[in-house]
N, C-alpha and C positions, 0 to 999 in steps of 0.2 A: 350909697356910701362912697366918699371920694378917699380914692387910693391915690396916697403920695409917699417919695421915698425922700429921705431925708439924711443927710451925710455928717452933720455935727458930731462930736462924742458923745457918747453915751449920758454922760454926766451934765453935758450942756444942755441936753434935749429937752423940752418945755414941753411937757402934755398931762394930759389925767392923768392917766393909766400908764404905766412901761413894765412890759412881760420879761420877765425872767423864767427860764423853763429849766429843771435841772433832776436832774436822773437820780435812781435808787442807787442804795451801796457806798462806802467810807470814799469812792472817787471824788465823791460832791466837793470835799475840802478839800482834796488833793489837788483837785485841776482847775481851781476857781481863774478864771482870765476873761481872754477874750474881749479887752476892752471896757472892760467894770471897774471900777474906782474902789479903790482899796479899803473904803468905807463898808462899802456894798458887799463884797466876797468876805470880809470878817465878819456882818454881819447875818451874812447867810449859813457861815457855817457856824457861827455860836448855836443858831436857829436849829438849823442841823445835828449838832451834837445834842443838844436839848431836846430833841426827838419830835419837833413842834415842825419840820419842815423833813419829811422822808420820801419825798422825791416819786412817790406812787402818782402811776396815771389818771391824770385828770385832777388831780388833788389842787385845790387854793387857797394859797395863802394871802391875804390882802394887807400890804402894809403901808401905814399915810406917814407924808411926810419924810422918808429916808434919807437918811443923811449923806453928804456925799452925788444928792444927784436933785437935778431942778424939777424932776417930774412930781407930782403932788403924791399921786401914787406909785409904789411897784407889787404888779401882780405877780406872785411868785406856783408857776403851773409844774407839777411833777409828772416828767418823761416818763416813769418807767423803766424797765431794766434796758441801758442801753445799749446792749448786744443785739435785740431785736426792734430797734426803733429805725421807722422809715419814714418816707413821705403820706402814708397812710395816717402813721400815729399823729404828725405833724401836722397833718391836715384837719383831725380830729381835735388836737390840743389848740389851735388855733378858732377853733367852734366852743372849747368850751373857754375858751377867755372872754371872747367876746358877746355871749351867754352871762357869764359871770359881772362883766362889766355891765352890759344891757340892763340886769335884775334892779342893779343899782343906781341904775338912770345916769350910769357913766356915757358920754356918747364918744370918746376920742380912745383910740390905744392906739400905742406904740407897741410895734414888735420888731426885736433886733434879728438879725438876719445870721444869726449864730445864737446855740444857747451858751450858758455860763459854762466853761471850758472849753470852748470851742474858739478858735479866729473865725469872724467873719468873713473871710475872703475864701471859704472853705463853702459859703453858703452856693448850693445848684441851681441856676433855674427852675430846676423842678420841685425845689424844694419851697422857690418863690410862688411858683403857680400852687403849691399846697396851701400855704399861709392864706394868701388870697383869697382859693377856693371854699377851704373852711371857714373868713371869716363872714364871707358875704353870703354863704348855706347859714348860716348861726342866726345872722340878721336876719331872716324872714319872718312877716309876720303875718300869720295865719287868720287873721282874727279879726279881720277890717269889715267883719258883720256883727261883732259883739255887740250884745246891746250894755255890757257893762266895761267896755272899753274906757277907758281914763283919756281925759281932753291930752292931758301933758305926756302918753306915753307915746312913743315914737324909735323909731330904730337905730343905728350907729350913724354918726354924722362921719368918720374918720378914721382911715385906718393908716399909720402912720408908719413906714417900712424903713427901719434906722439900721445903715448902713456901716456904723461907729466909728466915724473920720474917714470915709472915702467915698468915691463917688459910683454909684449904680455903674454896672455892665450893662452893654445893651442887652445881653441873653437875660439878665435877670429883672429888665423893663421890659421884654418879653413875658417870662413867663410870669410878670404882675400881670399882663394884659389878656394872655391865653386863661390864666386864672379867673377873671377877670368875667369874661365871654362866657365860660365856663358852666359858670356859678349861676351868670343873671338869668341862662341859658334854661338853667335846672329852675329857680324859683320862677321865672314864665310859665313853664308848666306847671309849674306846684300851682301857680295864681289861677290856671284854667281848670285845675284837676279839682280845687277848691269852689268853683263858682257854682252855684243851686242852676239848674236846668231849665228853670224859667228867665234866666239872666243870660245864660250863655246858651243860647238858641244856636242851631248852624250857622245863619248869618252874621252873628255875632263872632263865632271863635272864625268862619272866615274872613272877616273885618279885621281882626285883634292877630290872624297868620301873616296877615299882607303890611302889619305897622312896621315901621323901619325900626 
């Protein structure tokens, strides 16, 4: 999956998929900002009021076409109550976007580096190396012995880190990168823990410890 960060507005940004993440409770309409096009935050809290978007963890909502912004799609993912939301949760909610996108043979998302109420400039590093982490653990694919495997399925081509009109701090092109290692780090091993035993003989996982 190639990680890139991307500094355009929100509204300008050209991909599939662009995540919207946004929390339980009447706050949703209260604090719509953070760089969203005025299109976009009425639209989400008509959504909201209508009780079709409640901001539960994990929850998605898929909407084509939204007005107001160049992405084709906006995935709209529920934070959960945001008194107890970390890099934990975020790490998680970035797994099931790109889980949700993958199902539907999406292969690009964008995820903004703040959710809706938020400024982006508020985003941590570590909250970069969460986004990263969950979305390259989501992309594995376990399954590269199926014998009912599909020619056309295939994992995320791109994960697009939208900075909404500014440019990346080094700490948070860091911690895409710590993210990054992290991740490939954990499905390495997932690739070994997975392999049949007449495949991955000792000589073999010593071969496959020593690749760069």
């Amino acid at each position: 999956m190639q990680i890139e960060f991307r500094s355009e507005p929100l509204d300008s940004l050209t991909c599939e998929v662009l995540v919207a993440y946004v929390f339980e409770g009447p706050g949703l309409t209260e604090e719509l900002s953070g760089g969203w096009p005025k299109e976009v935050t009425e639209l989400l809290a008509r959504l909201h009021s209508a009780g079709e978007i409640k901001g539960k963890q994990f929850e998605c909502t898929l909407i084509h076409n939204p007005i107001g912004l160049k992405a084709k799609r906006l995935l709209v993912v529920g934070g959960g109550d945001a008194k107890s939301f970390n890099d934990v949760h975020l790490r998680r909610m970035a797994g099931a976007a790109v889980r949700y996108a993958r199902a539907r043979r999406l292969r690009q998302v964008a995820w903004p580096l703040a959710p809706v109420g938020r400024q982006p400039q508020n985003q941590s590093p570590e909250s970069v190396q969460a986004v990263v982490e969950g979305a390259i653990l989501a992309d594995y694919d376990a399954d590269s012995y199926s014998t009912e495997r599909k020619k056309d399925e295939r994992g995320m081509d791109q994960l697009l880190l939208a900075t909404a009109g500014r440019e990346p701090t080094e700490q948070e092109e860091a911690g895409a990168h710590r993210g990054r290692v992290i991740a490939e780090a954990q499905n390495f091993v997932r690739d070994l823990v997975n392999e049949p035993s007449n495949i991955l003989t000792p000589r073999e996982l010593g071969r496959r410890a020593l690749q760069p």
